[in-house]
FIKOLGU-452807 format. One record per residue (C-alpha): residue number from 1; x, y negated, z. Coordinates in steps of 0.25 Angstrom, whole numbers, m for minus. Layout:
<sites>
@resi NUM; X X; Y Y; Z Z
...
</sites>
This chain:
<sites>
@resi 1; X 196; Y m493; Z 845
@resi 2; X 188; Y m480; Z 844
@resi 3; X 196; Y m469; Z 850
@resi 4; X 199; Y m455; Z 846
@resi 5; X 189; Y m445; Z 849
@resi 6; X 187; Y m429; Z 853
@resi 7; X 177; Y m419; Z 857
@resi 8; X 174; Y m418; Z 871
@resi 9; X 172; Y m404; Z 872
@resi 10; X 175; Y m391; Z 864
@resi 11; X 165; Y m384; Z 854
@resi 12; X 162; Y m374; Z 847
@resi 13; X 156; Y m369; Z 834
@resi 14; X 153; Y m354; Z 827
@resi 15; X 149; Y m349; Z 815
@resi 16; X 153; Y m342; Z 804
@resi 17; X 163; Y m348; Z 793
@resi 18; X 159; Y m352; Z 779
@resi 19; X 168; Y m345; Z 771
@resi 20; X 174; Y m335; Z 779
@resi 21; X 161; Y m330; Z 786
@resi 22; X 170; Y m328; Z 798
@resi 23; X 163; Y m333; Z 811
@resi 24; X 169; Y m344; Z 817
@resi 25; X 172; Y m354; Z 829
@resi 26; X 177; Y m368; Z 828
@resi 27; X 181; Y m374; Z 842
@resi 28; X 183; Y m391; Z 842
@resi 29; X 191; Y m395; Z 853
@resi 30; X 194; Y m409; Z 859
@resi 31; X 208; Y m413; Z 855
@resi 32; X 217; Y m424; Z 859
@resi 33; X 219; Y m439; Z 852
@resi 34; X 226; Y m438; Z 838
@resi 35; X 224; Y m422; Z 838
@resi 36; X 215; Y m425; Z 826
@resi 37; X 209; Y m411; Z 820
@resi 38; X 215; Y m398; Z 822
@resi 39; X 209; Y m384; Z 819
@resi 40; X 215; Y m372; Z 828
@resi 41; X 213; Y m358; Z 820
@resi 42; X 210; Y m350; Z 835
@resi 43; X 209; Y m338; Z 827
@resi 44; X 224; Y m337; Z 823
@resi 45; X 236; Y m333; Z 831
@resi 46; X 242; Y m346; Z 833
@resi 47; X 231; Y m354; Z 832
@resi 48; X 235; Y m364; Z 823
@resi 49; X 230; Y m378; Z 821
@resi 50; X 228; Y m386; Z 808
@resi 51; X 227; Y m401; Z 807
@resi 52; X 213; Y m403; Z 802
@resi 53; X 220; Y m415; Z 791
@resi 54; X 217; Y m416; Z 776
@resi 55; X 231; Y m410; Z 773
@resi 56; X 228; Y m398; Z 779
@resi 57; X 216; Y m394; Z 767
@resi 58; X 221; Y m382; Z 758
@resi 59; X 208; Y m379; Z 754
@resi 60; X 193; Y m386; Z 752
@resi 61; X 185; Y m377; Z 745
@resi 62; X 172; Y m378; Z 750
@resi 63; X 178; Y m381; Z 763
@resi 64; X 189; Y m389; Z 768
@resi 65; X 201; Y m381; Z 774
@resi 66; X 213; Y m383; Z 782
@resi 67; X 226; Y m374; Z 785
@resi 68; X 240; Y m373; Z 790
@resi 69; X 249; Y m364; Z 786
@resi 70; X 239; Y m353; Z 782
@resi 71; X 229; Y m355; Z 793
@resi 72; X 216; Y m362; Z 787
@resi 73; X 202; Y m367; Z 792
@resi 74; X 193; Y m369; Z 781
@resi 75; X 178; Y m377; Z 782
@resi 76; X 181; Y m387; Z 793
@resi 77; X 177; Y m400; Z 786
@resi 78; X 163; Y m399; Z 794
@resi 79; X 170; Y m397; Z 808
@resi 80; X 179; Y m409; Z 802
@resi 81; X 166; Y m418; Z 799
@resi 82; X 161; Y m418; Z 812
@resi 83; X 173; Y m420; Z 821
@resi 84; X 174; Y m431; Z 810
@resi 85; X 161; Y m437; Z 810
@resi 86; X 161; Y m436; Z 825
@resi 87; X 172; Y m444; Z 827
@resi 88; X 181; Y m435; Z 834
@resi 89; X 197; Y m440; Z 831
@resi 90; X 204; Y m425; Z 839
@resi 91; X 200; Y m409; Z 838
@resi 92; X 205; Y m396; Z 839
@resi 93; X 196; Y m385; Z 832
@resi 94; X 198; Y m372; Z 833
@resi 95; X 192; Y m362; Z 825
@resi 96; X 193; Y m347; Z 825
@resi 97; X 194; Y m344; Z 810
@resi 98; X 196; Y m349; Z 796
@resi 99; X 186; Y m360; Z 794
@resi 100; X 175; Y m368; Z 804
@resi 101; X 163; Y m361; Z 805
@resi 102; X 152; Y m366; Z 793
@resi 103; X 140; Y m368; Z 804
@resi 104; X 128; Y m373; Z 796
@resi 105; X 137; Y m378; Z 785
@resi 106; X 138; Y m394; Z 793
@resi 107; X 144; Y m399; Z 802
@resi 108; X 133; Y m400; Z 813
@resi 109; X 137; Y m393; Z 819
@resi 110; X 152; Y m397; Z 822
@resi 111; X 144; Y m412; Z 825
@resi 112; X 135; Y m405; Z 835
@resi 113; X 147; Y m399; Z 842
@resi 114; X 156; Y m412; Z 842
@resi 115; X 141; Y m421; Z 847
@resi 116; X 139; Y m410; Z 859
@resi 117; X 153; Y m409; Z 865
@resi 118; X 156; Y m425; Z 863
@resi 119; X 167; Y m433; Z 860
@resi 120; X 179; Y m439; Z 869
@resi 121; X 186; Y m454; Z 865
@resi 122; X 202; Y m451; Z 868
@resi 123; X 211; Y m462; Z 870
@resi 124; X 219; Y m463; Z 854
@resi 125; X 212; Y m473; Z 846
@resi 126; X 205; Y m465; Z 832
@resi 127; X 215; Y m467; Z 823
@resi 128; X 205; Y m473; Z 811
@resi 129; X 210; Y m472; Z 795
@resi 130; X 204; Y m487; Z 790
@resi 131; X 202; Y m486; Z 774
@resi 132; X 205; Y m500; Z 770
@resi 133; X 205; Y m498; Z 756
@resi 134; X 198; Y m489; Z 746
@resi 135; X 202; Y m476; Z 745
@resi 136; X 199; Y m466; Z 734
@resi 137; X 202; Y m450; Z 729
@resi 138; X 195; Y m446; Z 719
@resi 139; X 196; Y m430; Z 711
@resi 140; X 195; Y m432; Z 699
@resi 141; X 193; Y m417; Z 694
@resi 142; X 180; Y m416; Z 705
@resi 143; X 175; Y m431; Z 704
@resi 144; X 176; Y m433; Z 719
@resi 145; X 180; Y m444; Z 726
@resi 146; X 183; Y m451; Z 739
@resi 147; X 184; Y m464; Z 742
@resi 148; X 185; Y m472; Z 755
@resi 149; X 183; Y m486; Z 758
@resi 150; X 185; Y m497; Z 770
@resi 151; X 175; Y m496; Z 780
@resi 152; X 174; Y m499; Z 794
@resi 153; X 169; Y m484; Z 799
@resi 154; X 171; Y m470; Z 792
@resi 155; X 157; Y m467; Z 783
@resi 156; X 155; Y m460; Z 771
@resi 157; X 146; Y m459; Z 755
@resi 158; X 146; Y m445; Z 751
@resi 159; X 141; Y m443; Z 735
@resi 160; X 140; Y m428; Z 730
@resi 161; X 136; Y m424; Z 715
@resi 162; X 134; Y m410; Z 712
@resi 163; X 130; Y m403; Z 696
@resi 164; X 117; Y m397; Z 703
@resi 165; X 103; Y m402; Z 701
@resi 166; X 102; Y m400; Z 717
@resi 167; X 113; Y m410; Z 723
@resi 168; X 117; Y m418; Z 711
@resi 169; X 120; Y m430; Z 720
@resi 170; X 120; Y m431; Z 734
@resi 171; X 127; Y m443; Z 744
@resi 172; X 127; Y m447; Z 757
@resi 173; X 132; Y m456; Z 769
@resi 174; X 139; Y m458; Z 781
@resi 175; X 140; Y m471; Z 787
@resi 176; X 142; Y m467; Z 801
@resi 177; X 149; Y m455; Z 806
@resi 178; X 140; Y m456; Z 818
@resi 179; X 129; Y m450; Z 808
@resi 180; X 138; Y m439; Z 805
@resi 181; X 130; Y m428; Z 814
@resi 182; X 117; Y m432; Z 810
@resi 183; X 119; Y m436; Z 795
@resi 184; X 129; Y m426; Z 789
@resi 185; X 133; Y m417; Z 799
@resi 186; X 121; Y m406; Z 796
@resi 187; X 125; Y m407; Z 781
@resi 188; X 126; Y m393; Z 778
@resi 189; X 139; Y m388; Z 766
@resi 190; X 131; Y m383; Z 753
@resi 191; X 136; Y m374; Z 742
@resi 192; X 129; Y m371; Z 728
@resi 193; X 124; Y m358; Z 725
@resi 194; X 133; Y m358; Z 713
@resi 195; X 146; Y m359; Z 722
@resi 196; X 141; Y m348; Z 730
@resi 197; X 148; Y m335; Z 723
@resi 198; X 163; Y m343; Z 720
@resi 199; X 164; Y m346; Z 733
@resi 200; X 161; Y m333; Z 738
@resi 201; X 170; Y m327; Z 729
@resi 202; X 178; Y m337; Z 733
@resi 203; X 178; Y m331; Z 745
@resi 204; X 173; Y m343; Z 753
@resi 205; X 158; Y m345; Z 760
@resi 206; X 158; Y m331; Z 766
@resi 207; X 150; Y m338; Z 777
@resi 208; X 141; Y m347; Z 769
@resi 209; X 126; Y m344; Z 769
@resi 210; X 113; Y m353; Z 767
@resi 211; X 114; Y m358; Z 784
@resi 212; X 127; Y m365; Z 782
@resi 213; X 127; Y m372; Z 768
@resi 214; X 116; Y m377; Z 757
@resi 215; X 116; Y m369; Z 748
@resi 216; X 112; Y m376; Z 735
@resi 217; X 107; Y m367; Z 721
@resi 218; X 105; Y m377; Z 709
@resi 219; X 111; Y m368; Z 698
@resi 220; X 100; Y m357; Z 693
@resi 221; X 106; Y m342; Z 691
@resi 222; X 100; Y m329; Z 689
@resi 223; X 91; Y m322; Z 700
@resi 224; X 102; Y m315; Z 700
@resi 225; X 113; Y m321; Z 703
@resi 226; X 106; Y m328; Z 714
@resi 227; X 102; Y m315; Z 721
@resi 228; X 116; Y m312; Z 720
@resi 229; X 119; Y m324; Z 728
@resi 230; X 108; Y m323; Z 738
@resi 231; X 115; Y m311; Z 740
@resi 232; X 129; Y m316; Z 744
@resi 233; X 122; Y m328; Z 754
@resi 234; X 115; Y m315; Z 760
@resi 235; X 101; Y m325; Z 758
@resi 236; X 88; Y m320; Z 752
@resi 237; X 86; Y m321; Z 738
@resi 238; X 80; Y m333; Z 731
@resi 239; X 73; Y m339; Z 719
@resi 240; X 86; Y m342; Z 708
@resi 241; X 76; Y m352; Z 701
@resi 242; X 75; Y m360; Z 715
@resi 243; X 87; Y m371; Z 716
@resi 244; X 90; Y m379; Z 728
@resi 245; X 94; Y m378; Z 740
@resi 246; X 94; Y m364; Z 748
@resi 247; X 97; Y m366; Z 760
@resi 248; X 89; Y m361; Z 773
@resi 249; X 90; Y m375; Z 780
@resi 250; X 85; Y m385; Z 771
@resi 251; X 93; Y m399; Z 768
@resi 252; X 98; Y m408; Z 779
@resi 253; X 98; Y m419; Z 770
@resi 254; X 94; Y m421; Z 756
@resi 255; X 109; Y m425; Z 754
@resi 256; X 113; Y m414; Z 765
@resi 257; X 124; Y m410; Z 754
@resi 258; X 129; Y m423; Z 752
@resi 259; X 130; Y m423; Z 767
@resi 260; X 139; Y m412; Z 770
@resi 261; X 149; Y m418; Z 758
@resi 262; X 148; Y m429; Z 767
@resi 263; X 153; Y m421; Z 780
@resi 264; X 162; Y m414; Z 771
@resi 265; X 168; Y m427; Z 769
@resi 266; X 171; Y m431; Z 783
@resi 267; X 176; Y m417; Z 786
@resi 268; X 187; Y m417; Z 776
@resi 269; X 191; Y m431; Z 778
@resi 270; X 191; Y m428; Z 793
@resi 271; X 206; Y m422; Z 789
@resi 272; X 211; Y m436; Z 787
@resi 273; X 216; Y m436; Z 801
@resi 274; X 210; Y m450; Z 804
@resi 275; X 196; Y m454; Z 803
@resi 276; X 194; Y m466; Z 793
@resi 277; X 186; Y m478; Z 791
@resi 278; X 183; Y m480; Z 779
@resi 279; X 170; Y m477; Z 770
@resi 280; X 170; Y m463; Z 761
@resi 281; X 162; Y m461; Z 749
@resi 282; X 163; Y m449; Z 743
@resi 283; X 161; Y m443; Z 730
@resi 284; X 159; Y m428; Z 727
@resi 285; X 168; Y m426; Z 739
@resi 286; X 173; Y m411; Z 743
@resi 287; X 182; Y m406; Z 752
@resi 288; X 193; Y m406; Z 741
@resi 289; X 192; Y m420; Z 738
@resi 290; X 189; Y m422; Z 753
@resi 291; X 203; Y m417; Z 757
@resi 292; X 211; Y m424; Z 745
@resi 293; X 205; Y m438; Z 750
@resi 294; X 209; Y m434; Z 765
@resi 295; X 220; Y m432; Z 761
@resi 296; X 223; Y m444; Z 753
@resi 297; X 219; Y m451; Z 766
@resi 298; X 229; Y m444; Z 773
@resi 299; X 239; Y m449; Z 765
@resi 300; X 233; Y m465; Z 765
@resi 301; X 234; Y m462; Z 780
@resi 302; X 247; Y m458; Z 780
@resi 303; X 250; Y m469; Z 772
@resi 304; X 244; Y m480; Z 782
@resi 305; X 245; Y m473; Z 795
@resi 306; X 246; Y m487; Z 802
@resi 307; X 234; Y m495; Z 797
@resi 308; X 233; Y m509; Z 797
@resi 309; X 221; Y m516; Z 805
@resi 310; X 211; Y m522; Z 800
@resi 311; X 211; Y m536; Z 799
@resi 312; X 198; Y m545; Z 794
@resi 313; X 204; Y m561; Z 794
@resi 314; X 192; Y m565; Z 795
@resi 315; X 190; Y m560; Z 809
@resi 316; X 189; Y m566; Z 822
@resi 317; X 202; Y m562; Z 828
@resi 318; X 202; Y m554; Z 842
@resi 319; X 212; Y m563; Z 847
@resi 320; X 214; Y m578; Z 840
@resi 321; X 226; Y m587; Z 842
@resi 322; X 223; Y m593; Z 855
@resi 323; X 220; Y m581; Z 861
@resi 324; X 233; Y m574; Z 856
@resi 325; X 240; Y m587; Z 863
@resi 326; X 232; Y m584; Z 875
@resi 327; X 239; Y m571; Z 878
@resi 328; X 252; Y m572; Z 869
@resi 329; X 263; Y m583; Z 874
@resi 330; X 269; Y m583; Z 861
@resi 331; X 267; Y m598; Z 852
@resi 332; X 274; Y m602; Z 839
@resi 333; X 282; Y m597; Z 834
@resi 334; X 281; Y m585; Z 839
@resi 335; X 267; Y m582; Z 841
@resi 336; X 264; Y m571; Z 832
@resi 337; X 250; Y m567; Z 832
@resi 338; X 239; Y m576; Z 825
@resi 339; X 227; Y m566; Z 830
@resi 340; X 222; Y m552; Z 836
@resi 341; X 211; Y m546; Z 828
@resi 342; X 209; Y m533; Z 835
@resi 343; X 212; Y m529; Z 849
@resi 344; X 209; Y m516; Z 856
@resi 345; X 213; Y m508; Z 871
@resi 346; X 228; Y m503; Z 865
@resi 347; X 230; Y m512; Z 853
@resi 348; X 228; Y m524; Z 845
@resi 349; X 228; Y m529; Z 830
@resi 350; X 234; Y m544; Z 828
@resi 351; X 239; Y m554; Z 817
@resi 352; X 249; Y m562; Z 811
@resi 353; X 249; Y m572; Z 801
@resi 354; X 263; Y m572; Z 796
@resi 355; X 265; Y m588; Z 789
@resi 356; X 276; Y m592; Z 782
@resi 357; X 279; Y m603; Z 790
@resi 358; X 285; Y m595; Z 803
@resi 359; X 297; Y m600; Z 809
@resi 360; X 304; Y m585; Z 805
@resi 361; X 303; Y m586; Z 791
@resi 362; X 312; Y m598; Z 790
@resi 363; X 325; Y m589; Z 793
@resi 364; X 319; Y m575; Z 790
@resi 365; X 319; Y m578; Z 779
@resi 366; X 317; Y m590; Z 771
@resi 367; X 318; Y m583; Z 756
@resi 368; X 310; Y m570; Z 763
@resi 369; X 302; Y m575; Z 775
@resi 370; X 300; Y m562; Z 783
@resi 371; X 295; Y m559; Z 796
@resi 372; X 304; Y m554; Z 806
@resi 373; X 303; Y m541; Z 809
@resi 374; X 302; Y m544; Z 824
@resi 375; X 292; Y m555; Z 824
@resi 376; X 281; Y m545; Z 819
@resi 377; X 286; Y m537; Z 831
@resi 378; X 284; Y m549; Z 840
@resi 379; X 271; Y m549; Z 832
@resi 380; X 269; Y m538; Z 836
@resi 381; X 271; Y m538; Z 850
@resi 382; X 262; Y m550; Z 852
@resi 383; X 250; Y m543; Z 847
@resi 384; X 254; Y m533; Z 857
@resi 385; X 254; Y m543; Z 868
@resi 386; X 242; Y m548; Z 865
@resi 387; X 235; Y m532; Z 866
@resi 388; X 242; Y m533; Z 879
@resi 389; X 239; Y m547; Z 884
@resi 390; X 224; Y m547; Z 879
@resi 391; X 222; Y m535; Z 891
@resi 392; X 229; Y m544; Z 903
@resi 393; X 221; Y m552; Z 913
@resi 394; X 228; Y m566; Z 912
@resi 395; X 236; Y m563; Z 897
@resi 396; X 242; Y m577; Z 897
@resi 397; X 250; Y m572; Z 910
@resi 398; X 257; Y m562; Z 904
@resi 399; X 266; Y m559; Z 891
@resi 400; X 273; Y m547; Z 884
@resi 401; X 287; Y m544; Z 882
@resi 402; X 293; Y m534; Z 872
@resi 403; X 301; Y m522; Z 880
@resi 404; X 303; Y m513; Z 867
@resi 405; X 302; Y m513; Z 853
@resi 406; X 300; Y m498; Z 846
@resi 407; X 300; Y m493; Z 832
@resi 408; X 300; Y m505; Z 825
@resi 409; X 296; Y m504; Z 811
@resi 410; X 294; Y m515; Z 801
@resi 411; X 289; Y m509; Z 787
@resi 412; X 287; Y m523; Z 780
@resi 413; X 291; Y m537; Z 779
@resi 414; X 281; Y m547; Z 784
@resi 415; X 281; Y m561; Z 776
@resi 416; X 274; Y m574; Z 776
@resi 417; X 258; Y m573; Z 773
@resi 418; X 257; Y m558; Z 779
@resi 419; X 247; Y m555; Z 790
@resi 420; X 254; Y m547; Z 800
@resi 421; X 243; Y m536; Z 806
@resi 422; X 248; Y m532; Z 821
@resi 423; X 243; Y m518; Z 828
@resi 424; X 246; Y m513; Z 841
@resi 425; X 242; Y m504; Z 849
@resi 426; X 248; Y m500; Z 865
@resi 427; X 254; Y m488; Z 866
@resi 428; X 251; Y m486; Z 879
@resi 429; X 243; Y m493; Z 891
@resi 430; X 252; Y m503; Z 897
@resi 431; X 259; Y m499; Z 908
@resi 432; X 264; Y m509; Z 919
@resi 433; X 265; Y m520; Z 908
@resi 434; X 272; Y m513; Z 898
@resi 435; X 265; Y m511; Z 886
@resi 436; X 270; Y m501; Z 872
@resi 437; X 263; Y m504; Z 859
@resi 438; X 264; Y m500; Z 845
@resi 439; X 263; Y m510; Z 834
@resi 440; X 263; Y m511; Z 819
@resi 441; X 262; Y m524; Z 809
@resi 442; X 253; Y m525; Z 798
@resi 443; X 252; Y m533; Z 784
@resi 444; X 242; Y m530; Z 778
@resi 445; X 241; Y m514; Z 777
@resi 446; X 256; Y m511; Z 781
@resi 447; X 262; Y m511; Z 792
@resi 448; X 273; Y m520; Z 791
@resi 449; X 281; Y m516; Z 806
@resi 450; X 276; Y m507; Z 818
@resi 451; X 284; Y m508; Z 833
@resi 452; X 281; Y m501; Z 847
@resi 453; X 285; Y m511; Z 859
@resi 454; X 284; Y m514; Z 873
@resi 455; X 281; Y m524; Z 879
@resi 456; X 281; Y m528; Z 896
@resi 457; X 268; Y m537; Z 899
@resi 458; X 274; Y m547; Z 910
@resi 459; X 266; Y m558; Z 916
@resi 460; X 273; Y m571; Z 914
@resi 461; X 279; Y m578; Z 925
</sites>
């Protein structure tokens, strides 16, 4: 299982702020496992820290911004993307003011930073989000949309349309987040001359100027007005009849726009709090509807915080019948695992056919056959064995023995015709025989009973 990663090393990047004009520093620092992200405000007394999580938005116009209490970082979704996109799971930003520097308006420059310093496996396994159905948040005032489907790694379709004769339609792809520094992180942000002097009055984009965005006139206005403009960017003047783009650097890409929606994307839902597998495709997308889908997915997380495994019948298992008969002393009746169909280092996935013509079931109950409670326990506990057996020289000289049962829960019946899903995982490295592990019981999506236990491995006599 892929492990949880962080940065090797610290870095550090200035520049000026997009809408504050303020210069700034942004530091990112390696963090420990399930630290997640975090942004320090250094600047304030007390330097607090903010989650980086969806719930924390209070603002996304023309930027995405995060605050507790009345401390706020505004413009982070780049920085986000990249820690993102570079796999990185744990880190502790610190930045000296109100927002993250603006750079060149991409994230290339966060990439470079996280290529250069490197990244660090820790020992907590990445705790992955697996979308197993479609789901779908559409605005219905903007015409936006988000929809996520299954897939078997996180990868994106981006489709933008605009009322301008210059981007009308725009998309782009990402199939592999490794193609994220050379693909999409140089997209620079745009802006349409038309949005110019309401931002400003707004009193956003003090910082903005044509090295840091694409700028983008497809609207004719007067001479004018458009000196009056040029003014205001502090740029030379220019033809009012000429349309396009007026940038100093010219384009990326042809679809370079379509590209930064793209990274825009993965910064924003970079606040879920867990990375996903699953495929985006995204329509009109913008920080807003960016953060209301994160948010959704927060709540869908919440929701099904344990997940089920993955089982494909048609599989060739890990570990058959014979081989489970090899390692587990156990025969009818009270042999309870049919097959392994995932094993790793500290954990392991088995299953369970329950039939209707058990033994149990003629006292419990003959008008409502149920499972026993304990028997998916004992369940269980042989697919724990079997992780533990499966790592031994000579298996078939030794057995397990329950010590202690914990926190038993059981949330649903189980009856004739489910397919019981086992997980579980070791707590800790075993220790002079005695091993701890967690467990939980699935039929179909839920879980229908979780245990901790402890088990003594003896070598038989």
């Amino acid at each position: 299982m892929l492990k949880q990663k962080t940065l090797k090393d610290s870095f550090s990047l200035s520049g000026k702020g997009l809408h504050t004009g303020l210069e700034l520093t942004v530091t990112f620092n390696p963090a420990p496992e399930n630290h997640g992200y975090k942004i320090q405000r250094t600047d304030l007394e007390d330097q607090p820290i903010i989650d980086a999580i969806a719930d924390n938005v209070v603002d996304t116009v023309r930027g995405t911004v995060i605050a507790k209490k009345d401390v706020k970082v505004s413009t982070i979704e780049h920085g986000m993307a990249a820690l993102y996109a570079l796999g990185i799971d744990n880190c502790l930003i610190q930045v000296n003011g109100p927002e993250f520097p603006i750079l060149d308006g991409s994230a290339k420059y966060y990439a470079e930073g996280i290529q250069k310093v490197g990244t660090t496996d820790q020992n907590a396994v990445k705790d992955f989000y697996i979308i197993k159905s479609k789901i779908e948040f559409k605005d219905e005032e903007t015409g936006s949309s988000i929809i996520v489907l299954p897939d078997d790694s996180f990868s994106l379709n981006v489709l933008i349309s605009y009322d301008s004769s210059i981007i009308p339609n725009q998309y782009a792809t990402l199939e592999n987040m490794d193609d994220f520094a050379t693909e999409v992180a140089d997209s620079r942000t745009f802006v349409f001359v038309r949005e110019i002097e309401p931002l400003l009055k707004a009193g956003l984009i003090k910082g903005g100027d044509l090295e840091n965005a694409i700028v983008i006139y497809e609207r004719e206005m007067s001479q004018e007005n458009f000196n009056k403009l040029a003014d205001v960017m502090n740029v030379p003047y220019m033809d009012a009849k000429e349309l396009g783009y007026i940038n100093t650097q010219p384009l990326v890409w042809p679809n370079e726009c379509a590209r930064h929606k793209l990274l825009d994307v993965i910064g924003d839902l970079a606040l879920i709090g867990k990375p996903i597998k699953g495929r985006i495709i995204a329509t009109r997308p913008g920080h807003t509807v960016n953060n209301k889908f994160a948010r959704q997915m927060r709540k869908a997380i919440r929701l099904n915080e344990i997940q089920a495994p993955i089982y494909n019948c048609g599989e060739e298992p890990v570990m058959d019948i014979n081989r489970i008969r090899e390692l587990l002393p156990h025969r009818y009746p009270f042999q309870m695992v049919d097959k392994v169909i995932e094993i790793g280092a500290n954990y392991i996935v088995g299953l369970k056919n329950v039939a209707s013509n058990e033994t149990h079931f003629l006292g419990h109950f003959p008008e409502e056959p149920i499972m026993p409670g304990v028997l998916t326990v004992e369940a269980m506990a042989q697919v724990g064995g079997l992780l533990v057996l499966n790592q031994l020289d000579e298996p078939e000289r030794y057995s397990t023995y329950f010590l202690k049962i914990d926190n038993v829960k059981f949330r649903q019946k189980v009856v004739p015709g489910d397919t019981l899903l086992f997980r579980v995982e070791l707590l800790a490295p075993i220790r002079r025989g005695i091993s701890t592990m967690k467990g939980y019981a699935f039929v179909g999506e839920k879980i229908v009973c979780e245990a901790e236990f402890m088990a003594q491995i003896s070598k038989n006599k």
